[in-house]
ROFILO-565229 format. One record per residue: x, y, z of N, C-alpha, C, CB in turn. Coordinates in steps of 0.2 Angstrom, whole numbers, plus 5000, padded with zeros to 4 digits. Each point is the difference from the previous one (the first is absolute). Glycine has a CB too. Layout:
// ROFILO-565229
REC_n_X_n_Y_n_Z_ca_X_ca_Y_ca_Z_c_X_c_Y_c_Z_cb_X_cb_Y_cb_Z
REC_X_Y_Z_X_Y_Z_X_Y_Z_X_Y_Z .
...
//
This chain:
// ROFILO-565229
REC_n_X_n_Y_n_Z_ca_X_ca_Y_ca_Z_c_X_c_Y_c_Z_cb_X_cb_Y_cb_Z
REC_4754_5792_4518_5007_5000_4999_5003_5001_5007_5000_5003_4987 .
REC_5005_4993_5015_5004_5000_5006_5005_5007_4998_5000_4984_5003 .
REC_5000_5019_5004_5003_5006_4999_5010_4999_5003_4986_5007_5003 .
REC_5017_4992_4993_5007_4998_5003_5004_5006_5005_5001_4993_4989 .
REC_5000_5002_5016_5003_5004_5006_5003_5006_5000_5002_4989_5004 .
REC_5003_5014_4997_5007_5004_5000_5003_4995_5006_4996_5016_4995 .
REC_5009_4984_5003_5006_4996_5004_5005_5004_5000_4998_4989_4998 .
REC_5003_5011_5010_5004_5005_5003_5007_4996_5003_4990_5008_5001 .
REC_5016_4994_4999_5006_4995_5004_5002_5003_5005_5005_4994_4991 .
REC_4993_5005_5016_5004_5005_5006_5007_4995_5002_4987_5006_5006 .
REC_5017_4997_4996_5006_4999_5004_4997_5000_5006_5010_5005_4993 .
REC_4993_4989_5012_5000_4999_5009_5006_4999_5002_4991_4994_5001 .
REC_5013_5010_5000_5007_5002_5004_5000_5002_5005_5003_5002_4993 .
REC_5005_4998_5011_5001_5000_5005_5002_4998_5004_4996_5003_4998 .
REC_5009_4998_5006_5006_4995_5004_5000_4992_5003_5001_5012_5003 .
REC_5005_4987_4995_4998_4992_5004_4995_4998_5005_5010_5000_4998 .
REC_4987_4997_5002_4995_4998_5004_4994_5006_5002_5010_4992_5003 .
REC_4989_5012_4993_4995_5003_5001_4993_4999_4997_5010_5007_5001 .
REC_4990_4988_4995_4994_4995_5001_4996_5000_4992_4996_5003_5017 .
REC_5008_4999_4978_4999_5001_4995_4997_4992_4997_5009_5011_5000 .
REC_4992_4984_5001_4998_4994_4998_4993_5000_5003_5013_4994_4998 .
REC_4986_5008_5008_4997_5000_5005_4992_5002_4995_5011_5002_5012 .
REC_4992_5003_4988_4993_5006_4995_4998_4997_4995_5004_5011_5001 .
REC_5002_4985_4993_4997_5000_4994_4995_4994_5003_5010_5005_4990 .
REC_4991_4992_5016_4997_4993_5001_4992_4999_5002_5012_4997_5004 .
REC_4987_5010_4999_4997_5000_5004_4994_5004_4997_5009_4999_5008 .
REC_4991_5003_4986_4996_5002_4994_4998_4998_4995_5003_5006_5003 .
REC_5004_4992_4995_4998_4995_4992_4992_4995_5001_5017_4997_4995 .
REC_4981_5005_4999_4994_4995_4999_5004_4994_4997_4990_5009_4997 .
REC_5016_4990_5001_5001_4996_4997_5005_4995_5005_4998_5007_4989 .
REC_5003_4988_5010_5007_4998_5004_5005_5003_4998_4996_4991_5001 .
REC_5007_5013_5004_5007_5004_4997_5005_4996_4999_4998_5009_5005 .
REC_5006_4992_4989_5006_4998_4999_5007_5004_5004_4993_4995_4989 .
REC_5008_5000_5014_5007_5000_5005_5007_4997_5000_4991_5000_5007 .
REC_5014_5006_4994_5006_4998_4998_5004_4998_5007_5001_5009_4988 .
REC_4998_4988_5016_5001_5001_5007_5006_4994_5001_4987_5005_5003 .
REC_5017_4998_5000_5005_4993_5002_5002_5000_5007_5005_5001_4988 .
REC_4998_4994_5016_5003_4999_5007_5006_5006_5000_4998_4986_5002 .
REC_5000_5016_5003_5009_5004_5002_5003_4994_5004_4998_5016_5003 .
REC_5007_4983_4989_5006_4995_5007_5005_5004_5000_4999_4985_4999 .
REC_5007_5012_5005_5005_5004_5003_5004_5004_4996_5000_4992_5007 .
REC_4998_5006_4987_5005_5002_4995_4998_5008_5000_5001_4988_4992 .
REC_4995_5013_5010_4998_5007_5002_5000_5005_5004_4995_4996_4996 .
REC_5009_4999_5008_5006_5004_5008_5004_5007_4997_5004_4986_5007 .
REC_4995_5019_4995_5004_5006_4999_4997_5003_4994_5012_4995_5004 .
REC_4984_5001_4991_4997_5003_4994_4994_5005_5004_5003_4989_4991 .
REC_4990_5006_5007_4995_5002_5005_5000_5004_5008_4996_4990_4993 .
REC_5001_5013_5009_5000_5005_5006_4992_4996_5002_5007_5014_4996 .
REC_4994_4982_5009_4994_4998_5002_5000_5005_5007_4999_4986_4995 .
REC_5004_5018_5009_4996_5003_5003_4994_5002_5000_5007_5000_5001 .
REC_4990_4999_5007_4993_5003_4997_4993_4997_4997_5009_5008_4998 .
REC_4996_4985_4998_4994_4996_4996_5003_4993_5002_4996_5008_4987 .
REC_5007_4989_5018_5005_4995_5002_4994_4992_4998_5007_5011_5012 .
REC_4988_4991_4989_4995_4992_4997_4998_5001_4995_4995_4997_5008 .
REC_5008_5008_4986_4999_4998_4995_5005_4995_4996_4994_5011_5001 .
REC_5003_4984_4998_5002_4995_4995_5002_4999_4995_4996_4997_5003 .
REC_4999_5005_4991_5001_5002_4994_5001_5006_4997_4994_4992_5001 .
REC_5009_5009_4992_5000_5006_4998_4997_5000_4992_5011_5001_5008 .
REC_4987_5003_4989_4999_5001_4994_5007_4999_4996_4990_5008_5003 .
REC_5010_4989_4991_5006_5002_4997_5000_5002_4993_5003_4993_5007 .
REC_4989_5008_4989_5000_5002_4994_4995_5005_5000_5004_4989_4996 .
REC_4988_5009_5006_4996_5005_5002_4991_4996_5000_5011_5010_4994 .
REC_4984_4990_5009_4997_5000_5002_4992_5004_4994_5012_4998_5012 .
REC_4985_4997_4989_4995_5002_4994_4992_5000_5000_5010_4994_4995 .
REC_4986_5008_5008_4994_5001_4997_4993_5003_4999_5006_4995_5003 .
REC_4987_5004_4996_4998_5005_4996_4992_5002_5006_5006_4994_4985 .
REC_4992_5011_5013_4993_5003_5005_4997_5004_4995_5005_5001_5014 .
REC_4988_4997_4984_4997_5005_4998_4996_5002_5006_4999_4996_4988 .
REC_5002_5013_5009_4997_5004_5006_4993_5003_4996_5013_5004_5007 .
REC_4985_4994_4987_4992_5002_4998_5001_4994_4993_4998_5017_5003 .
REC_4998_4984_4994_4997_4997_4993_5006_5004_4995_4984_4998_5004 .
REC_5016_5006_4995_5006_5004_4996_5007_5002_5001_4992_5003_4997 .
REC_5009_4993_5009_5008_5001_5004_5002_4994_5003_4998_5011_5003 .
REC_5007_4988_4994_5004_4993_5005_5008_5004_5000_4991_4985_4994 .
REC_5010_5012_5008_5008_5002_5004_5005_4992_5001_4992_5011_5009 .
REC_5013_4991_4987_5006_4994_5002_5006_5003_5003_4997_4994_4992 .
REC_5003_5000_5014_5003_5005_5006_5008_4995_4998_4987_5004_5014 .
REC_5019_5000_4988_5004_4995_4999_5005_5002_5005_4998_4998_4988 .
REC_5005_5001_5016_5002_4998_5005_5005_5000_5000_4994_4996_5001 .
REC_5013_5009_5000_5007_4999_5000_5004_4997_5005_4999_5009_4994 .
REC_5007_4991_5005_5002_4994_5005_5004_5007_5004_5002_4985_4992 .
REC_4999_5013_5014_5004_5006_5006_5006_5000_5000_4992_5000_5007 .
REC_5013_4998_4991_5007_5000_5003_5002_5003_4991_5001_4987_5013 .
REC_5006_5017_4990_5005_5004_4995_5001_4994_4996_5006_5010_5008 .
REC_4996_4985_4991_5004_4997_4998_4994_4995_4994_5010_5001_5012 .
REC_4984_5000_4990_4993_5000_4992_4999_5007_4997_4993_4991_5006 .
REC_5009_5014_4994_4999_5007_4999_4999_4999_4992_5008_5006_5012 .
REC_5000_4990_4986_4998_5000_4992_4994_4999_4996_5009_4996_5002 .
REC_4986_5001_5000_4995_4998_4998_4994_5005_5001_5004_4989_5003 .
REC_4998_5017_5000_4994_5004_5004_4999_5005_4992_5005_5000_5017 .
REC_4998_5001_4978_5000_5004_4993_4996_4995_4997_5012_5007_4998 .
REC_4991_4987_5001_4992_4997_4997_4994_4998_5003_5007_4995_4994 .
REC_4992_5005_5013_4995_4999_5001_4994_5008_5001_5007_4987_5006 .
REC_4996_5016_4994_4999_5008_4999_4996_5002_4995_5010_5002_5004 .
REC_4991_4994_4990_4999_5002_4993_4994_5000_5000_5008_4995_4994 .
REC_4988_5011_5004_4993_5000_4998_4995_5002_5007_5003_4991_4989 .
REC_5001_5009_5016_4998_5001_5008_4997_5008_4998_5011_4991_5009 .
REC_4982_5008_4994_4995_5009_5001_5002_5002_5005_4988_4998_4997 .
REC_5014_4998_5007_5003_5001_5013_5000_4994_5001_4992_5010_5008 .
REC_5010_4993_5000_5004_4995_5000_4997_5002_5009_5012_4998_4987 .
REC_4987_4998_5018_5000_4996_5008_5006_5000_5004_4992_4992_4994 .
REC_5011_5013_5008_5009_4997_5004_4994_5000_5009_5017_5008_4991 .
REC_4985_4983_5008_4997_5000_5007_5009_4999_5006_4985_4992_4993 .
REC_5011_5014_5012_5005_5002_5004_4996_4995_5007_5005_5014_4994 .
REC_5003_4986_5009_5000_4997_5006_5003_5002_5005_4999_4992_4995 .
REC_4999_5012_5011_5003_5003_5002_5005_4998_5007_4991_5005_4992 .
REC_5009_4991_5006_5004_4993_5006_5010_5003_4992_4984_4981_5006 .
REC_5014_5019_4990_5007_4999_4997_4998_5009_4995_5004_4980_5000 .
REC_4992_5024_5001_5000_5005_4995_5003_5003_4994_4997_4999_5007 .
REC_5009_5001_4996_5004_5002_4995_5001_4994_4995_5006_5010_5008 .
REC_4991_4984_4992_5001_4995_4993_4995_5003_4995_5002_4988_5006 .
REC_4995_5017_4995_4996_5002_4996_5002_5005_4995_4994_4996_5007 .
REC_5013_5007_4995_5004_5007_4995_5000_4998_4995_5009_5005_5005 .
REC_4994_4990_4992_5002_4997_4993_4994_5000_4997_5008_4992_5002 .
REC_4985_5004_5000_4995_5002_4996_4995_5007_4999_5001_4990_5003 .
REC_4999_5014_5003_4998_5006_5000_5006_5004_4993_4994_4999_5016 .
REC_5012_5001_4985_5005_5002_4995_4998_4997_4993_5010_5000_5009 .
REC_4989_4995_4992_5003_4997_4991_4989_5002_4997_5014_4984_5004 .
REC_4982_5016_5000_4995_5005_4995_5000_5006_5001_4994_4994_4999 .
REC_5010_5011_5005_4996_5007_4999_5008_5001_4993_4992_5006_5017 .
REC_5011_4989_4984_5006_5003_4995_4999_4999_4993_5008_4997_5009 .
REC_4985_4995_4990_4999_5001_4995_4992_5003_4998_5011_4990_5000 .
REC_4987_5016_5003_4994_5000_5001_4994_4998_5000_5006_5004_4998 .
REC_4995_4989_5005_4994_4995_5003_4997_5003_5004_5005_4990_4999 .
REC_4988_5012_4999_4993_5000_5006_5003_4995_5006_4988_5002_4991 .
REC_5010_4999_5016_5000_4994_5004_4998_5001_5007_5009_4995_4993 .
REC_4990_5002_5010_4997_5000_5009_5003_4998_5003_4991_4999_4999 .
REC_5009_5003_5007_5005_4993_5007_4992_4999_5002_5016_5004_5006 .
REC_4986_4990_4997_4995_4997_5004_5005_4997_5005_4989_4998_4992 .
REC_5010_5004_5013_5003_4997_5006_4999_4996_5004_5002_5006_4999 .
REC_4999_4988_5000_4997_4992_5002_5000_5001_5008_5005_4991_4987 .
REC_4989_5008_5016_5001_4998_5006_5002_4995_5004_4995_5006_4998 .
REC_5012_4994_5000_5001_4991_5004_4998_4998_5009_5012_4999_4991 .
REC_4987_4997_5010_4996_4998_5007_5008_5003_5004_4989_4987_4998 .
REC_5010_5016_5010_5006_5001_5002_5002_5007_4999_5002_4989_4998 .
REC_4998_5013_4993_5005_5006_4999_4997_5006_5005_5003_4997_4987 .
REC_5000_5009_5012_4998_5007_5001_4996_5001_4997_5007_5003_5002 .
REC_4988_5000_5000_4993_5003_4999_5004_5007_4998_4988_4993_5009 .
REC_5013_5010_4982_5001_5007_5000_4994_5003_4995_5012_5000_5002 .
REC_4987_5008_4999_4994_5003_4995_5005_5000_4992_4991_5010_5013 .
REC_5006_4991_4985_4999_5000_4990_5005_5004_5000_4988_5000_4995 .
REC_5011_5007_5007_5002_5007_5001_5007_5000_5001_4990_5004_5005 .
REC_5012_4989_5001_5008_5000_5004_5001_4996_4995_5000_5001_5014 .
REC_4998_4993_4982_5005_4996_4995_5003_5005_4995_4992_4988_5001 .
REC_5002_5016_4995_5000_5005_4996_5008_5006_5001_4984_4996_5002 .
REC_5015_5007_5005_5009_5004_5000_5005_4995_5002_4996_5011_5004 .
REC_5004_4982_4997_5004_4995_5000_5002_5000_4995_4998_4995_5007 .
REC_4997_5003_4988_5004_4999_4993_5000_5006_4995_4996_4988_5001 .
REC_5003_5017_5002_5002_5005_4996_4996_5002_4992_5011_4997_5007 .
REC_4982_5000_4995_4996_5000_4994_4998_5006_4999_4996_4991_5002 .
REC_5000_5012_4991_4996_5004_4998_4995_5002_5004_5003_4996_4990 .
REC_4992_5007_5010_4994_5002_5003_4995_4997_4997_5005_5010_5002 .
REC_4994_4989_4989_4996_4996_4997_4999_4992_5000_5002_5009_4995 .
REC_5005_4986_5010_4999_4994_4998_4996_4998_5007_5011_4999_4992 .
REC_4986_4998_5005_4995_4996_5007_5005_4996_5005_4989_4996_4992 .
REC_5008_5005_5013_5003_4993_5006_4995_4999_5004_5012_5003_5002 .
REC_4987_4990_4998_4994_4997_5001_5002_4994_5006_4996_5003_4986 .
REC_5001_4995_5016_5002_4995_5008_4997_4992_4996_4996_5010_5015 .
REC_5006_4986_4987_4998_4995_4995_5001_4994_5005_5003_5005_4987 .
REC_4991_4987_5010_5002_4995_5005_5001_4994_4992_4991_5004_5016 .
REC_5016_4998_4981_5001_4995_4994_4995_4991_4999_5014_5008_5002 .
REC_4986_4991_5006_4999_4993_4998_4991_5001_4999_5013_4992_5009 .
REC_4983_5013_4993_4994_5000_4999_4997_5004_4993_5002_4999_5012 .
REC_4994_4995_4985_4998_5002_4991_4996_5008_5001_4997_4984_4995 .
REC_4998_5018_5009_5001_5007_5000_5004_5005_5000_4994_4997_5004 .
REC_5009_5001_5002_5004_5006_5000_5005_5000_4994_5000_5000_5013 .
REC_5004_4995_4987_5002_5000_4992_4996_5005_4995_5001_4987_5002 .
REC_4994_5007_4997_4995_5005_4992_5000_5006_5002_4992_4993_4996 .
REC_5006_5012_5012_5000_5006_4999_5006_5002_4998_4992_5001_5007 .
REC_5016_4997_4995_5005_5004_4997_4999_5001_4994_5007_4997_5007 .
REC_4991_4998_4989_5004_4998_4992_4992_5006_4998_5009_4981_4997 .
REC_4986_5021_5006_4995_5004_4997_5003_5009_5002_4987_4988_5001 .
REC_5016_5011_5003_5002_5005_5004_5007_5003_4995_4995_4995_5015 .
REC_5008_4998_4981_5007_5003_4995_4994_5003_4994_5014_4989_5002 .
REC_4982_5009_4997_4996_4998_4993_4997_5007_4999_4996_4987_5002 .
REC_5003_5016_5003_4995_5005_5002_5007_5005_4999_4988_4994_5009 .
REC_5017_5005_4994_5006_5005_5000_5002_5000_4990_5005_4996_5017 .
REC_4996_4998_4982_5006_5003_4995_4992_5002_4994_5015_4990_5002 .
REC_4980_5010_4998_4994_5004_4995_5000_5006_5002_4991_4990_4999 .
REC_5010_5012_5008_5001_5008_5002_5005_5002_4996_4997_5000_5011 .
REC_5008_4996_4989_5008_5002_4997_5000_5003_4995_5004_4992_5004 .
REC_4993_5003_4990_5000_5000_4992_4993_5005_4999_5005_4986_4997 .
REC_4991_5013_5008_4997_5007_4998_5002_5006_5001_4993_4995_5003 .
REC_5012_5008_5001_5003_5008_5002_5006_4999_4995_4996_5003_5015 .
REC_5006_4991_4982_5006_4999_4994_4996_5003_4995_5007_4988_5003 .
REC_4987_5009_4997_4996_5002_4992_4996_5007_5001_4996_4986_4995 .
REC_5000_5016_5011_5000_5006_5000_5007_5007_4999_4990_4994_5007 .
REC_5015_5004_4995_5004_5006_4998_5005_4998_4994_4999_5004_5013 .
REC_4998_4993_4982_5003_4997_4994_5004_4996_4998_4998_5008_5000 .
REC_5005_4990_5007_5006_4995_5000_4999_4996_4994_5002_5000_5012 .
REC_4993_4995_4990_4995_4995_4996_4995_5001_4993_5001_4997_5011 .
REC_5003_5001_4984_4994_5003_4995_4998_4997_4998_5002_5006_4997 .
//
């Protein structure tokens, strides 16, 4: 008898253009499903392209796909969209989320408060991985880490999004974190 998976739903967040489409793409075993549309002009004054000036497209709904990481684990990655003004959507796509991925960029950093805020506020396990874009600043883990004013317990991890490794290590590197989590929840009773 075939043993059925556990299916897990991580969140990939993280400021405009910080390459969240980039990841779920670059992993899924599946063809990911993509909400991606042109930034035309209508997006003068809205969007902030500094910093990401060749980017074209934007997410507008959210971004979708799946990586088993053993025989008894697969993972649906879903993909939020970056700009304030899709925010509404970020409670339902949350739903049922174990962690959650805020991939930082450190060309525009601070696009990443909103998502570092909106899980520690709702107690989402979650990691940064800080995508190295070609060009940016080379910083250590440690310096993103008192930038954003993290915990001591949340990973920060250096990441290259458009490569399916480095990818899969993050998403095994959240996997590995939020099972520590629920473990020290269920060792000190939280969890019964």
């Amino acid at each position: 008898m075939d043993e059925i998976p556990y299916a897990i739903k991580i969140l990939v967040a993280g400021g405009f253009g910080a390459g969240k489409t980039t990841m779920v793409g670059s992993v899924s075993e599946i063809e990911p499903l993509r909400t991606e549309e042109v930034i035309t002009a209508e997006s003068v004054g809205i969007d902030d392209l500094e910093g990401v000036e060749q980017k074209t497209t934007t997410t507008v709904a959210m971004d979708f796909g799946r990586i088993t990481l053993t025989d008894g684990l697969v993972l649906y990655l879903f993909g939020t969209p970056g700009q304030d003004r899709f925010w509404f959507m970020w409670d339902e796509l949350s739903l049922g989320a174990v962690g959650a991925v805020v991939l930082a960029d450190t060309r525009r950093l601070a696009d990443c408060f909103p998502s570092v805020d909106y899980f520690e506020q709702r107690g989402t396990p979650f990691i940064v991985a800080v995508n190295c874009f070609d060009g940016a600043k080379r910083y250590r883990p440690e310096d993103v880490r008192v930038a954003l004013d993290l915990d001591p317990q949340v990973p920060v991890l250096l990441c290259d999004a458009r490569r399916r490794d480095s990818s899969k290590g993050v998403l095994i590197s959240l996997v590995e974190y939020v099972l520590q989590r629920y473990s020290e929840l269920e060792n000190n009773g939280v969890l019964a």
